[in-house]
C-alpha positions in Angstrom: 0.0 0.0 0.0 1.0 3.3 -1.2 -0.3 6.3 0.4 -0.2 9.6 -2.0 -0.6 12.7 -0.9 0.1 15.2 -3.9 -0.8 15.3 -7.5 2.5 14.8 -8.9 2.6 11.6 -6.4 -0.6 10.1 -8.1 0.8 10.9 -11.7 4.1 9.3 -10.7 2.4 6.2 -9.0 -0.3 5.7 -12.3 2.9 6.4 -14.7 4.8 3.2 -12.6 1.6 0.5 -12.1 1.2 1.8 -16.3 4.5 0.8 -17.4 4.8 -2.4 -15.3 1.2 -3.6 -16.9 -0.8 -3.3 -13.7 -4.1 -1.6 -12.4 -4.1 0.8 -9.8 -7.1 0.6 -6.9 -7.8 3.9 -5.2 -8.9 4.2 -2.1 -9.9 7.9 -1.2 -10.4 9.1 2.3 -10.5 12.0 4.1 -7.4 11.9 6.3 -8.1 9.3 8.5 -7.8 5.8 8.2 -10.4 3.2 9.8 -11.3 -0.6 9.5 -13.5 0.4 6.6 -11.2 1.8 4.5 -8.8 -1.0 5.6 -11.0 -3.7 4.2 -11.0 -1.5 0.9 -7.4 -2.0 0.9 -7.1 -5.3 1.0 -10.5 -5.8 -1.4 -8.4 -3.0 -4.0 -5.1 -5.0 -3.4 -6.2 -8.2 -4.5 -8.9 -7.3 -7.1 -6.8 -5.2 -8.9 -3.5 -7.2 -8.7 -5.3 -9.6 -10.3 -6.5 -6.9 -12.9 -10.2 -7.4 -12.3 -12.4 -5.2 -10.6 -14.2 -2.1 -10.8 -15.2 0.6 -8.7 -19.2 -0.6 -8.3 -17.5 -4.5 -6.3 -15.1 -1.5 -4.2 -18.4 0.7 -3.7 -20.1 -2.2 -2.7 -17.1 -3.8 0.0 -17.6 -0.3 1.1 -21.2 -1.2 1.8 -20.7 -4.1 3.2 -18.3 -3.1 5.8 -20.0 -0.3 6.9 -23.0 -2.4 7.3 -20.7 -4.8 9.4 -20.0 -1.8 11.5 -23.6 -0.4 12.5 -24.3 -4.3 13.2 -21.3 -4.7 15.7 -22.4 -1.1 17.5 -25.7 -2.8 18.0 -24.7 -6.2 19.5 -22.9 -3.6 21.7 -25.2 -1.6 22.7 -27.8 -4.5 22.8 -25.6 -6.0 26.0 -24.5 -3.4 27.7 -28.5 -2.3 28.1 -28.4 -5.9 29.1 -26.1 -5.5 31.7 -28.4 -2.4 33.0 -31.4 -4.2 32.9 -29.6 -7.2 34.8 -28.4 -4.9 37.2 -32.2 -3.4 37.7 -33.5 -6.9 38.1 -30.8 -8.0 41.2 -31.8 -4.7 43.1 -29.5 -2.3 41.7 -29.1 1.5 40.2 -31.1 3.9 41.1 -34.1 6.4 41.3 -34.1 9.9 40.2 -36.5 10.4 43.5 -34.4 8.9 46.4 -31.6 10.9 47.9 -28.0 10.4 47.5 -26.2 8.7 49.5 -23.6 10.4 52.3 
């Protein structure tokens, strides 16, 4: 992986994957670096290596990913509002009328 930051570095790098008969995959971001883009990476990497791919199956690893994401916030959220309502149903938390405790 080849990060590129300028626009003579993206000419250079398309001049290079050009002459030695390769595709290049782009994956654009903002910055920043997370597990979605990561996954990109490695989709780009061995897609276009292999010289087929477009950007619709990136678009759509993209989609998938994210999707992955929003599922894995749930399953968190889903137990830690488990562990609250586990908590409640032992005895514990609290009450917004009792006083706090000295």
């Amino acid at each position: 992986m080849q990060q590129i930051e300028t626009i003579a570095g993206m000419k250079a790098a398309c001049r290079s994957a050009k002459q030695a008969g390769k595709r290049l995959g782009l994956v654009p971001t903002m910055g920043a670096l997370h597990a979605g883009h990561l996954s990109l990476v490695r989709a780009a990497k061995s897609r276009y290596d292999e010289g087929e791919s477009n950007y619709v199956d990136v678009t759509s690893v993209e989609c998938e990913a994210l999707a992955a994401e929003r599922k894995l916030i749930r399953s968190r959220t889903e137990g830690l509002l488990a562990t609250v309502r586990l908590v409640g149903a032992l005895g514990g938390g609290w009450a917004a009328d009792e006083p706090p405790a000295r």
